[in-house]
VOBA-1610 file (N, C-alpha, C; in pm, whole numbers, padded with zeros to 5 digits, always signed):
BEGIN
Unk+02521+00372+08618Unk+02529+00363+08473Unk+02392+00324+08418Unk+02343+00380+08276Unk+02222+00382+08301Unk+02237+00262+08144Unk+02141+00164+08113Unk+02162+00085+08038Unk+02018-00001+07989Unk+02019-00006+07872Unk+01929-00111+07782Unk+01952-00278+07769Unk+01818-00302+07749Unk+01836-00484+07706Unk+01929-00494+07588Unk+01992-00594+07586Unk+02081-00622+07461Unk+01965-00738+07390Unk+01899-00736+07273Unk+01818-00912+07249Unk+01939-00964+07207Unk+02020-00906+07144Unk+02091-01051+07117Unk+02156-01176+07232Unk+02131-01099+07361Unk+02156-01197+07454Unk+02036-01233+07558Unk+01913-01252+07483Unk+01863-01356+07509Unk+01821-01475+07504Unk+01796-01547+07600Unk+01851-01676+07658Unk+01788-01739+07549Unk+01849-01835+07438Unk+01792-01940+07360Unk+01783-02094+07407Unk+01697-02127+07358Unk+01661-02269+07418Unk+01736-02369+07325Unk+01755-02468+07434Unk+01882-02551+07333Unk+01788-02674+07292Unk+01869-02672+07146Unk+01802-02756+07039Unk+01757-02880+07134Unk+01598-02958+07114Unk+01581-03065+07149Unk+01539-03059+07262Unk+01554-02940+07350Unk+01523-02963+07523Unk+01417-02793+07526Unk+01292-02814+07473Unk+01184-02700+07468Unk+01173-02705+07616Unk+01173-02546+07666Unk+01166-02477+07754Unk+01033-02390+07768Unk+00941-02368+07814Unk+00912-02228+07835Unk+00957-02149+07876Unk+00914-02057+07815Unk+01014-01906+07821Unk+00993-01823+07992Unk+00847-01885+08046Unk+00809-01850+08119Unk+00804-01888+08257Unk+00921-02066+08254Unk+00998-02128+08351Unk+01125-02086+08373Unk+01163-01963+08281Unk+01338-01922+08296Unk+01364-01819+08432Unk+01464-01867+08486Unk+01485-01736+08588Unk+01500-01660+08540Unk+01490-01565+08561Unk+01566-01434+08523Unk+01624-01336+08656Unk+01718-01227+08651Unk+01757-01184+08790Unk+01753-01018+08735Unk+01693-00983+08620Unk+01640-00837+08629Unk+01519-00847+08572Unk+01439-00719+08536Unk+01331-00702+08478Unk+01323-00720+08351Unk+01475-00628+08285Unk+01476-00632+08162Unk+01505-00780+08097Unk+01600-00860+08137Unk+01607-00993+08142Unk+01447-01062+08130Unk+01349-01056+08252Unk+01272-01137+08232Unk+01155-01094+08113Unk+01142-00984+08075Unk+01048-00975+07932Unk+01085-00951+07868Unk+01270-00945+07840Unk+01309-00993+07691Unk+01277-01134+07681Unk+01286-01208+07783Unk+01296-01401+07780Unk+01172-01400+07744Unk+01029-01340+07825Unk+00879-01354+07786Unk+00832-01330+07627Unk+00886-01193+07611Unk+00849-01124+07460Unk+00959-01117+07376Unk+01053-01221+07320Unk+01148-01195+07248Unk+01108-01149+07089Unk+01006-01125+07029Unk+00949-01079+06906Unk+00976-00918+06949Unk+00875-00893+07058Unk+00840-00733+07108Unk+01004-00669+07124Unk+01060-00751+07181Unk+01210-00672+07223Unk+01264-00648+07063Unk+01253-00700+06988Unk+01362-00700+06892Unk+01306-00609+06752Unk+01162-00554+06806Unk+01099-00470+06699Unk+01106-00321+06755Unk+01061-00308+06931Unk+01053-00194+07007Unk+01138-00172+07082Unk+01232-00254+07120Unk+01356-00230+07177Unk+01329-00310+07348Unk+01432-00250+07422Unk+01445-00269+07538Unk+01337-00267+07637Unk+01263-00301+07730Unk+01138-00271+07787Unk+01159-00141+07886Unk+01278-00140+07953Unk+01335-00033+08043Unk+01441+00033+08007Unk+01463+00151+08070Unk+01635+00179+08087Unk+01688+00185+08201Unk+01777+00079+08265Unk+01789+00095+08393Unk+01908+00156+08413Unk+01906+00169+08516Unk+02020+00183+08582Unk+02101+00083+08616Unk+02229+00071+08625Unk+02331-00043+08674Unk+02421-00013+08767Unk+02442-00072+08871Unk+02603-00059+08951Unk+02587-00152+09065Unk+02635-00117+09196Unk+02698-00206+09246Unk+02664-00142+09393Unk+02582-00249+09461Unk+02544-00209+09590Unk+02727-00177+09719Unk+02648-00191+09888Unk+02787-00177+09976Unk+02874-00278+09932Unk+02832-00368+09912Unk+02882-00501+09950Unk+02972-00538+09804Unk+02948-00429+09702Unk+02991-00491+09560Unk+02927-00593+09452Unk+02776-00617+09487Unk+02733-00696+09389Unk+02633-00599+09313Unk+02609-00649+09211Unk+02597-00606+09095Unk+02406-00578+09122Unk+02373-00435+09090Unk+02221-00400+09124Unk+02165-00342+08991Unk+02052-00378+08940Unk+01980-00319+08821Unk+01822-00253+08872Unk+01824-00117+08844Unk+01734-00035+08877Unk+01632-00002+08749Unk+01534-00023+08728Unk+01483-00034+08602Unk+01391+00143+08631Unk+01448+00241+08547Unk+01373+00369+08559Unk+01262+00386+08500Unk+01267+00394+08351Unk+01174+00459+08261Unk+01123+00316+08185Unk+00963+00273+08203Unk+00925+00197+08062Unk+00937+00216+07956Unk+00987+00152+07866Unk+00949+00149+07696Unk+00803+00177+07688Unk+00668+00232+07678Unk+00570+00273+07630Unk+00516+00165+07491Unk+00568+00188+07409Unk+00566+00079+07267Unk+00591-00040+07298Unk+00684-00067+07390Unk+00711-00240+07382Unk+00586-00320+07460Unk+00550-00222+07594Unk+00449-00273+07669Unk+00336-00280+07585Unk+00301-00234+07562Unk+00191-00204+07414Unk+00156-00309+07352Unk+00282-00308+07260Unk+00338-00439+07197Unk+00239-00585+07256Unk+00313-00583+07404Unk+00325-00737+07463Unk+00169-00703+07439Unk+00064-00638+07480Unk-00110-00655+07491Unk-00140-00729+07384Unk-00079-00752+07234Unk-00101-00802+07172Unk-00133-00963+07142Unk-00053-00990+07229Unk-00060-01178+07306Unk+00065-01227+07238Unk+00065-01336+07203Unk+00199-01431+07150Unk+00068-01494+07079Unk+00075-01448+06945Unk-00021-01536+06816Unk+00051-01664+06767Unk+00167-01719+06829Unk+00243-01875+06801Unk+00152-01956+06908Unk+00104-01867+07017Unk+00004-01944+07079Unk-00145-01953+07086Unk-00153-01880+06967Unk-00334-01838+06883Unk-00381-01748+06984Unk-00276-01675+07062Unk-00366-01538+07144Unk-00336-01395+07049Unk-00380-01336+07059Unk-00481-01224+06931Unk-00542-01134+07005Unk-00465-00991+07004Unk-00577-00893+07062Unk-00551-00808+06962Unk-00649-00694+06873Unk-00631-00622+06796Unk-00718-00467+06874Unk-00733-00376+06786Unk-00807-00231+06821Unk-00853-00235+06700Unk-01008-00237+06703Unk-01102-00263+06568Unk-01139-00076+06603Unk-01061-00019+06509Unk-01084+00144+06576Unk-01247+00199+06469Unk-01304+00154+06363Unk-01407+00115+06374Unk-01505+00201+06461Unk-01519+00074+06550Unk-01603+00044+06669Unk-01524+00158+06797Unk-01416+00175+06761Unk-01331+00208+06902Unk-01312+00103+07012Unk-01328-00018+06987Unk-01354-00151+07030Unk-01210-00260+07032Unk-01151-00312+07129Unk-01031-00382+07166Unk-01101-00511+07133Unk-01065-00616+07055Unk-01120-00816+07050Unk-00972-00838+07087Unk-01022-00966+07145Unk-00933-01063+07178Unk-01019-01197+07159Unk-00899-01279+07041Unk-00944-01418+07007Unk-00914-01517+07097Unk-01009-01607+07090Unk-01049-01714+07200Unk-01054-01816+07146Unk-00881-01899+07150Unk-00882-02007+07042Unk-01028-02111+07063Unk-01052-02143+07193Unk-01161-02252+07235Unk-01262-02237+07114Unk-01335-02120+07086Unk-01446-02120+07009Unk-01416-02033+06884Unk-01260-02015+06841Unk-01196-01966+06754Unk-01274-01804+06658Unk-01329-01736+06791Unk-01407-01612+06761Unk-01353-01511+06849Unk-01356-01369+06807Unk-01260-01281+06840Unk-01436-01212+06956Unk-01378-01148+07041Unk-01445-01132+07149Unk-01430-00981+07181Unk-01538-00916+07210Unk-01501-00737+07257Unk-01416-00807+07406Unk-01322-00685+07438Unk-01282-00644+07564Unk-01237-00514+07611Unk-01231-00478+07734Unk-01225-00329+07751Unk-01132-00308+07765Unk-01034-00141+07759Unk-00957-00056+07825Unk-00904-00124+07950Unk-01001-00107+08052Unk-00970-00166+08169Unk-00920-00255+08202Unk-00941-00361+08130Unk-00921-00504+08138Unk-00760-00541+08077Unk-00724-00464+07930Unk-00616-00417+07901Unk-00493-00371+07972Unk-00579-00293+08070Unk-00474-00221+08192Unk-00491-00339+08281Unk-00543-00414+08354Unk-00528-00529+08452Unk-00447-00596+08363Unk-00436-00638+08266Unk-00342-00783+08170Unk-00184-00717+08176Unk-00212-00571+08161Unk-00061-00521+08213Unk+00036-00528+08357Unk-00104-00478+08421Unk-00074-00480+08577Unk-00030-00638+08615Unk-00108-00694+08567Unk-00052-00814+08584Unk+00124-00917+08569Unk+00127-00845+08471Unk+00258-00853+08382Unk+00362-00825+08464Unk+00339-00682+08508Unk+00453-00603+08622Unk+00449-00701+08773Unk+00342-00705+08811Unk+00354-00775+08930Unk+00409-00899+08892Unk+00398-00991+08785Unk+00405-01133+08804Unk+00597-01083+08768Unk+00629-00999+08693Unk+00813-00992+08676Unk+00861-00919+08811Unk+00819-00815+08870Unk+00852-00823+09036Unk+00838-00931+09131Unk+00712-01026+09122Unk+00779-01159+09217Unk+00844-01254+09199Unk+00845-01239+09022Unk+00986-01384+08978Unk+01142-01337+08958Unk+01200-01245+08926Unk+01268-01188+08915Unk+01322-01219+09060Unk+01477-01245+08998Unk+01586-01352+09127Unk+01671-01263+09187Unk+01717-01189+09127Unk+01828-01076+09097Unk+01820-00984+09260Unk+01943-00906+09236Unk+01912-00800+09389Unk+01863-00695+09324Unk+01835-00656+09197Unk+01708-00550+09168Unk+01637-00472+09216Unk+01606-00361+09216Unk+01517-00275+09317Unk+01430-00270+09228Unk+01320-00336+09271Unk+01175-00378+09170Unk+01053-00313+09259Unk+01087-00145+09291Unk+00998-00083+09324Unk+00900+00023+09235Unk+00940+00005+09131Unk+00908+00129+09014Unk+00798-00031+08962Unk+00907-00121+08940Unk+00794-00209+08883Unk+00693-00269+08880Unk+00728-00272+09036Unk+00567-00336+09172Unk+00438-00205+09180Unk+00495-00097+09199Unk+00443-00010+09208Unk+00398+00101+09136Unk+00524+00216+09089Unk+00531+00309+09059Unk+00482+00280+08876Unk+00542+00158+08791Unk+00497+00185+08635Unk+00369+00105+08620Unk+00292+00060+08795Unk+00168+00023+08755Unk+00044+00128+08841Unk+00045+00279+08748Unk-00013+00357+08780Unk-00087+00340+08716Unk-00222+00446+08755Unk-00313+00477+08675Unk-00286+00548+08508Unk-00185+00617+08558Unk-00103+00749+08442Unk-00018+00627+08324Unk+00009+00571+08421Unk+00110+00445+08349Unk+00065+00377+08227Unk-00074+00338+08313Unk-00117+00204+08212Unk-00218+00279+08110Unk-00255+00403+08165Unk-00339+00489+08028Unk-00228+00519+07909Unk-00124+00521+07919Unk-00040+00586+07830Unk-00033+00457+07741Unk-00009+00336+07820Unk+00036+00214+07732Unk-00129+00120+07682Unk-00245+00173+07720Unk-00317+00135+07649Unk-00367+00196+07544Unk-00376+00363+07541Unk-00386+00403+07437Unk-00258+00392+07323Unk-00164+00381+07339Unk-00035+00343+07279Unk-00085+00192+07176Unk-00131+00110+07244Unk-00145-00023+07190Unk-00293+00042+07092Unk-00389+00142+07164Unk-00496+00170+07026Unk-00458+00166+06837Unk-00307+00229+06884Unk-00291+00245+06727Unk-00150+00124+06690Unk-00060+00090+06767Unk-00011-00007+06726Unk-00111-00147+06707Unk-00208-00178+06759Unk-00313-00310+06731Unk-00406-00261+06660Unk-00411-00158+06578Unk-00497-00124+06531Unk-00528-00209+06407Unk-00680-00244+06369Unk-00710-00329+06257Unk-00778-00225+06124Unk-00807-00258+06031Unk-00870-00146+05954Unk-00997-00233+05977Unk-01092-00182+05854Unk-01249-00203+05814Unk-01291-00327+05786Unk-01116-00401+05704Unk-01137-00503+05655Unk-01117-00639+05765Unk-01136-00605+05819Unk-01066-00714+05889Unk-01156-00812+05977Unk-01273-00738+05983Unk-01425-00799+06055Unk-01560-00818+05881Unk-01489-00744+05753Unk-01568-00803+05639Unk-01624-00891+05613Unk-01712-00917+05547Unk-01777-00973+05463Unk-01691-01091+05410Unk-01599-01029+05331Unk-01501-01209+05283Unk-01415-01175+05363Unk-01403-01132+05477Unk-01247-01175+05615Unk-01307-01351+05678Unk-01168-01388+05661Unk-01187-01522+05811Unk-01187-01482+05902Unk-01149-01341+05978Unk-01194-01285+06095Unk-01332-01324+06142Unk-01402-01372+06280Unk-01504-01403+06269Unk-01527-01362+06447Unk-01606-01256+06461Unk-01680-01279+06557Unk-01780-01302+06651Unk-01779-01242+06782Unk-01926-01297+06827Unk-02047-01222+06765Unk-02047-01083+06776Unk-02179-01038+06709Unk-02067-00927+06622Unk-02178-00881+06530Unk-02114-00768+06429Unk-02195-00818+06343Unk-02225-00678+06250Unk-02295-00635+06120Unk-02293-00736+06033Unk-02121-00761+05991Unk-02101-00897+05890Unk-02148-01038+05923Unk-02198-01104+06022Unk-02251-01170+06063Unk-02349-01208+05960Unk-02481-01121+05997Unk-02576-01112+05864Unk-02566-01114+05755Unk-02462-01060+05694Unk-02421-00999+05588Unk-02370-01156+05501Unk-02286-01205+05549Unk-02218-01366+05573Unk-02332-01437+05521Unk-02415-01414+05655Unk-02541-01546+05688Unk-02650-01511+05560Unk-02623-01394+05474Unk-02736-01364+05367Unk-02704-01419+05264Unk-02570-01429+05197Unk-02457-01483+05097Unk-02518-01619+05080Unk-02526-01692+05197Unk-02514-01828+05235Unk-02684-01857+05183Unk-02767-01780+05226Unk-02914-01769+05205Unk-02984-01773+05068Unk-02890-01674+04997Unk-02931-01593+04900Unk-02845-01721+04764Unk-02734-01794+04828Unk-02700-01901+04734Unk-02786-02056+04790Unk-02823-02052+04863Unk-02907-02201+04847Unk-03020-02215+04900Unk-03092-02130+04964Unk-03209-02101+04936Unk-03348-02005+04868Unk-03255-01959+04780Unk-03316-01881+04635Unk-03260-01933+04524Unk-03340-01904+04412Unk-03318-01992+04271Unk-03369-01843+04166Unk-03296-01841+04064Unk-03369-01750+03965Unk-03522-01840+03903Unk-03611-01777+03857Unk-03729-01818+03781Unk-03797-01714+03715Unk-03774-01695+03561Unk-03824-01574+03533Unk-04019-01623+03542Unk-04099-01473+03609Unk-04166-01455+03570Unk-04216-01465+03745Unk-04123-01521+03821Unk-04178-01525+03990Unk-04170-01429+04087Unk-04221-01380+04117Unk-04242-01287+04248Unk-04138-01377+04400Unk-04064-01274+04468Unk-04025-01332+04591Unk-04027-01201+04630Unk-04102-01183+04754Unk-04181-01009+04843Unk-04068-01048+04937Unk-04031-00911+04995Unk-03938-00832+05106Unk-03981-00933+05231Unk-04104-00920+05242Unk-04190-01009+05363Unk-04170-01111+05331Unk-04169-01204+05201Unk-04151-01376+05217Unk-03998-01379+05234Unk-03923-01320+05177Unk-03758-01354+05189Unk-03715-01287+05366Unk-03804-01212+05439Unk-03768-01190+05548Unk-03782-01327+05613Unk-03907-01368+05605Unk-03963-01455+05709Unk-03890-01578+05678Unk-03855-01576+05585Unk-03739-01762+05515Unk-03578-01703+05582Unk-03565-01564+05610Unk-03412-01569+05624Unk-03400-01577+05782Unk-03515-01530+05831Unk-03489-01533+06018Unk-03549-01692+06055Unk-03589-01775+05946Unk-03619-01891+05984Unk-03473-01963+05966Unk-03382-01936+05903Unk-03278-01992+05781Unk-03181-01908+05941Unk-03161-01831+05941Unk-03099-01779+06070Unk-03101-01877+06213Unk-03239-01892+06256Unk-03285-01921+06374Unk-03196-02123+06381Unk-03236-02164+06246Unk-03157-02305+06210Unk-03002-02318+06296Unk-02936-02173+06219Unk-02760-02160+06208Unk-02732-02077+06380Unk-02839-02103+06490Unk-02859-02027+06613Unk-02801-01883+06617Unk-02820-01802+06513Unk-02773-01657+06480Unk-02941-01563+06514Unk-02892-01453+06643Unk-03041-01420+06595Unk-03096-01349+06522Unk-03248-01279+06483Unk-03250-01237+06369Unk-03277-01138+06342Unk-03276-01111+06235Unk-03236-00919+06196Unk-03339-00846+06176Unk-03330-00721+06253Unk-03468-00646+06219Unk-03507-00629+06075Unk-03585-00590+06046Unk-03668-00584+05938Unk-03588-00458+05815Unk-03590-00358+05871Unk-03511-00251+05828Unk-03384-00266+05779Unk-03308-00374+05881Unk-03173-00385+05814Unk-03176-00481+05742Unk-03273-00557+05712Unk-03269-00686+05639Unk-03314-00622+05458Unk-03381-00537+05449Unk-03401-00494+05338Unk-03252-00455+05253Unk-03179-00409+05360Unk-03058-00318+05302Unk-02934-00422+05254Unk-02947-00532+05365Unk-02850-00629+05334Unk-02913-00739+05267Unk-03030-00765+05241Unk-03064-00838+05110Unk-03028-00807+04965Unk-03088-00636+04964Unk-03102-00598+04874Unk-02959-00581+04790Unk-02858-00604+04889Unk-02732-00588+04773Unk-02694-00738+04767Unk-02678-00777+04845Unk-02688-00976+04828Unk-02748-01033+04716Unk-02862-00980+04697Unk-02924-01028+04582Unk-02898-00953+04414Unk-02865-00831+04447Unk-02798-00758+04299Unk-02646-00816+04294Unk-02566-00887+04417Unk-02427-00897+04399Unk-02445-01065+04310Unk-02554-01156+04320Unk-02571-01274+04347Unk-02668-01304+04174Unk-02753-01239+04173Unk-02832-01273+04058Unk-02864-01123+04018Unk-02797-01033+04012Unk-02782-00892+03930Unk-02975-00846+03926Unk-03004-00846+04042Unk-03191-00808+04037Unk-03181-00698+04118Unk-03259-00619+04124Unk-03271-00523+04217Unk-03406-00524+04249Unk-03404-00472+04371Unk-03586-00466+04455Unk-03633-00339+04334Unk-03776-00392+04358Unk-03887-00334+04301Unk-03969-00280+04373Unk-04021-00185+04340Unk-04158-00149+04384Unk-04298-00148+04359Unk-04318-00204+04230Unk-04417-00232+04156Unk-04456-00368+04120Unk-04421-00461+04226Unk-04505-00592+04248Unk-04576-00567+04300Unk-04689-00651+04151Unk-04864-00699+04221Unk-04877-00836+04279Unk-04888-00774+04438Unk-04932-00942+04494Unk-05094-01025+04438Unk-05058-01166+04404Unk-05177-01218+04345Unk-05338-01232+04399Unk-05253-01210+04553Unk-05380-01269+04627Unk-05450-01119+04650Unk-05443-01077+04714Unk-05454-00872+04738Unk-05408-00783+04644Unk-05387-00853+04580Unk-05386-00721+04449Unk-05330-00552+04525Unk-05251-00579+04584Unk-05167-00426+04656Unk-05025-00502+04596Unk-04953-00334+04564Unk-04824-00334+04532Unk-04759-00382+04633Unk-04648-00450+04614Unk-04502-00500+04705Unk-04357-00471+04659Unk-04333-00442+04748Unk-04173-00436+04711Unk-04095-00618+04750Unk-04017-00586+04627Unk-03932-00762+04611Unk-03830-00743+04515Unk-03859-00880+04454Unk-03741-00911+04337Unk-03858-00996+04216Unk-03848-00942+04095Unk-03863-01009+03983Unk-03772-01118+03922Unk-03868-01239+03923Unk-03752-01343+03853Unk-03691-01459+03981Unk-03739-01447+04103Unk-03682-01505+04205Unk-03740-01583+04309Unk-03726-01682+04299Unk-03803-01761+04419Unk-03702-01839+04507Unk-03799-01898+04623Unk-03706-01985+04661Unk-03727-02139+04663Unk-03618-02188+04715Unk-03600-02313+04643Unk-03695-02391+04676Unk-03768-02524+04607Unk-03846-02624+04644Unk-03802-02727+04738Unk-03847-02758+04885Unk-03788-02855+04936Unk-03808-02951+04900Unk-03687-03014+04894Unk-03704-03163+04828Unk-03758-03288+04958
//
């Protein structure tokens, strides 16, 4: 008989006596990652469809055939009640996973994706109590074919949009574009001041922002991209736009900058 997880019969923890989910016996497969992922079961369904009946002897055997695809997927996502976080920043084409310790989301690979699975299957084939034939699970749904299907599967269910590594996101990670972008905001409000009638050159606001960087241990931005992400920082911030027709005082050669802008006096 061939048969699905029921969630409504999994195992709840009784009021007052917290369990991990991950100390429960369980005596099938489907049993033990409904008990692990009870969110995933109850959005994607069942993890398997097994089979059921009854060995020589008359006791009761669960054969787990076909994976759920989506639910496994699902689980890559982590348990975020325990601040684990993996998304698909498709973007980049790039998998993060957040790292409560330093509360910054981290690249990780495909591969690594497929080991966190593999893992999964092996660790419910050696706990799993049951008389179960946990050969599909040890083995056979931790293929190569297997775990490509369920990592690209998780590409678009974890998928994040554009916004989500922005400029105003609390998303925050180790390196990325917005980084700078962030660290210019921060620059461009307390260490610049309007002053009509002052010159501040591309070259002095470079050399104050990779100093202003080097402080906040961020490192610092080439030259090229620093023009591009100033230059709207400072029209978003004090409505100026770069020029091209600043006369420097000392050399008398044109500069490109901002009219009206200096930076601040240390006190």
């Amino acid at each position: 008989m061939l048969t699905l997880a029921n969630p409504s019969r999994i195992n709840r923890q009784t009021p007052g006596m917290p369990q991990s989910p991950w100390l429960t016996e369980c005596k099938t497969a489907n049993e033990w990652f409904c008990t692990k992922f009870p969110m995933q079961v109850k959005v994607f369904g069942s993890p398997f469809l097994e089979q059921s009946g009854t060995d020589s002897l008359g006791l009761a055997t669960s054969t787990p055939l076909v994976p759920n695809i989506d639910f496994f997927a699902a689980c890559l996502g982590g348990d975020e009640t325990l601040g684990h976080r993996i998304v698909y920043y498709a973007a980049e084409l790039q998998f993060y996973y957040y790292d409560p310790a330093d509360q910054l989301y981290h690249s990780t690979t495909d591969a690594k994706l497929g080991n966190l699975y593999r893992a999964l299957m092996a660790r419910c084939a050696a706990e799993v109590k049951g008389d179960g034939h946990l050969a599909n699970v040890f083995y056979t749904f931790r293929s190569d074919a297997t775990v490509k299907s369920v990592v690209n599967r998780a590409k678009s269910l974890l998928e994040a949009d554009t916004s989500f590594f922005g400029v105003k996101s609390h998303n925050e990670r180790v390196q990325g574009p917005e980084l700078h972008q962030r660290l210019a905001r921060v620059f461009a409000g307390k260490l610049l001041e309007p002053c009509p009638g002052s010159i501040l050159t591309i070259g002095q606001a470079f050399n104050l922002y990779n100093k202003f960087a080097s402080s906040r241990k961020q490192d610092p931005i080439p030259r090229p991209d620093f023009k591009c992400v100033m230059a709207e920082t400072i029209r978003e911030a004090y409505d100026l736009g770069v020029r091209n027709d600043l006369m420097d005082a000392e050399t008398q050669k044109q500069q490109c900058g901002w009219l009206g802008l200096r930076p601040v006096a240390a006190s």
